[in-house]
C-alpha positions in Angstrom: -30.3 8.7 5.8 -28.8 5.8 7.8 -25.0 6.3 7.1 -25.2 10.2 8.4 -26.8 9.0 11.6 -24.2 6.3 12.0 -21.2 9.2 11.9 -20.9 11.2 14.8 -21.3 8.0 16.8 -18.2 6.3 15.0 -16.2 9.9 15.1 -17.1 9.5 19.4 -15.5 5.8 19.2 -12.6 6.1 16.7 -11.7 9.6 19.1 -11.5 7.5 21.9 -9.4 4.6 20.3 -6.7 7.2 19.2 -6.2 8.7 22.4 -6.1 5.4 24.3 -3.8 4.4 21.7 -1.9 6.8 21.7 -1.1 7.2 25.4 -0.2 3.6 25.0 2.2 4.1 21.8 4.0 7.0 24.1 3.9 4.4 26.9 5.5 2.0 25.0 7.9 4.0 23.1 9.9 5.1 26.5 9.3 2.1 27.9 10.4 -0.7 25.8 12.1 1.7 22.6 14.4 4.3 24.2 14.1 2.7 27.6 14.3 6.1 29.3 11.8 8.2 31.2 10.1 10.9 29.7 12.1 13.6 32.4 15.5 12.2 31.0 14.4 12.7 27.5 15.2 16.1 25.8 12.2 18.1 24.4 13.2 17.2 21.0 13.4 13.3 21.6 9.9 13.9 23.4 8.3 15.1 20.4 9.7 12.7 18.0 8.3 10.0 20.7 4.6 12.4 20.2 5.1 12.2 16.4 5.2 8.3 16.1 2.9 7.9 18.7 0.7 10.2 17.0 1.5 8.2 13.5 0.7 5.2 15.3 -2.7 6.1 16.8 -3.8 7.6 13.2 -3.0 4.5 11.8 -4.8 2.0 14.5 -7.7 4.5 14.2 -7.4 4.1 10.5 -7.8 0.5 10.4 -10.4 0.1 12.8 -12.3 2.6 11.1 -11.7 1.6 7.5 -14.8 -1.0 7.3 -17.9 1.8 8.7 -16.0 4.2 6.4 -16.1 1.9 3.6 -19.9 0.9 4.5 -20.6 4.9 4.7 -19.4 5.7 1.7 -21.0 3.2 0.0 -24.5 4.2 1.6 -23.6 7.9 0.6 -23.2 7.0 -3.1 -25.8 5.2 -3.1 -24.3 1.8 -4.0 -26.3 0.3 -1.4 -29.4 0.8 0.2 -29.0 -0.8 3.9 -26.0 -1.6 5.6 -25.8 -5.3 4.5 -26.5 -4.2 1.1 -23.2 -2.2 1.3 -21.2 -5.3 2.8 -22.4 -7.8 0.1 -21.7 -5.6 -2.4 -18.2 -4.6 -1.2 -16.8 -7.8 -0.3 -16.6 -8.8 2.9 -12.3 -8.9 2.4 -12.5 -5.4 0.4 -14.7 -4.4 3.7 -11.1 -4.1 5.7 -8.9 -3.7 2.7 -10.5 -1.4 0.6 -8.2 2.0 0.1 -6.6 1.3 3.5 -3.2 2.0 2.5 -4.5 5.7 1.5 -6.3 6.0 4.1 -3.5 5.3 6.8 -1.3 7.7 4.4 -3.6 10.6 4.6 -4.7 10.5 8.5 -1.4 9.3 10.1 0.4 12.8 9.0 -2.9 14.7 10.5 -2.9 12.6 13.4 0.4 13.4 14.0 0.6 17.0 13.3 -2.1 17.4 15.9 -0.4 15.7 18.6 2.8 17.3 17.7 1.4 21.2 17.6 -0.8 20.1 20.9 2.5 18.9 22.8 4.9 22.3 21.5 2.1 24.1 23.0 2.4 22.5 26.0 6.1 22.4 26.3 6.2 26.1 25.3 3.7 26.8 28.4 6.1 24.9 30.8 3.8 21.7 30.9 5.5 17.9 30.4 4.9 16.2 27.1 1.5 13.9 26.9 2.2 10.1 28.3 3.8 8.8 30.8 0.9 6.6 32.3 2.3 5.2 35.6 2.3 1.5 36.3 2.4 -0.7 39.2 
C-alpha cells in the first residue's frame, strides 16, 4: 500500500524538523525572551524554557506534517486510491487545515512531556539542559 511506504520516511523528516526546531525555540527563548544565558537560569526556568520549546517544536512539526498525514489517512480509508486522488478529494485548502487545531492540541503536550522528562533526566544526572547553540 502506498501510504504505509510513505511513513517511516515522513516520521525520519518530521523527527528531524522537531529537533532542529526545537534547539532553535530554546535558542530563541534565552536569547531574545528572558535574555539570560542558560547557566544564569535556575533549573526550574530551564525546564519551563524545555517545555515551550518542546510545545513549540510539536506544534511546527504538526503543521508541516498535517498535509502527508491528511493524504495518509485518506489513502488508509480508502477515500482515495493514489496520492492525487487524496488531494482532489480533500481540497487542496482542507489539505493544510484539515483537523490541525487537534492535531497541534494532541502532539504539542507529548512533544513536550518528552523534552521535559528527557531534560529532568539530564539535570538529575548533573548534565546542562538541551540548547544553548553557540553563535558567532
Amino acid at each position: 500500500m502506498e501510504c504505509l511506504s510513505y511513513m517511516p520516511r515522513k516520521a525520519y523528516m518530521v523527527s528531524m524538523l522537531m529537533f532542529t526546531s526545537f534547539e532553535h525555540s530554546v535558542n530563541f527563548l534565552y536569547r531574545d525572551v528572558i535574555q539570560k544565558k542558560r547557566e544564569e537560569c535556575s533549573r526550574a526556568r530551564q525546564l519551563g524554557v524545555t517545555c515551550a520549546a518542546g510545545y513549540i517544536s510539536g506544534a511546527i512539526g504538526t503543521i508541516v506534517s498535517t498535509p502527508a498525514d491528511n493524504v495518509i489517512a485518506s489513502l488508509y480509508n480508502r477515500d482515495a486510491h493514489n496520492a492525487f486522488q487524496a488531494v482532489k478529494s480533500i481540497g487542496f485548502p482542507k489539505l493544510f487545515t484539515r483537523s490541525l487545531s487537534i492535531r497541534i492540541a494532541l502532539v504539542g503536550p507529548v512533544v513536550t512531556l518528552q523534552w521535559f522528562f528527557y531534560d529532568s533526566i539530564k539535570l538529575l544526572a548533573g548534565l546542562p539542559t538541551s540548547g544553548g547553540i553557540i553563535e558567532d
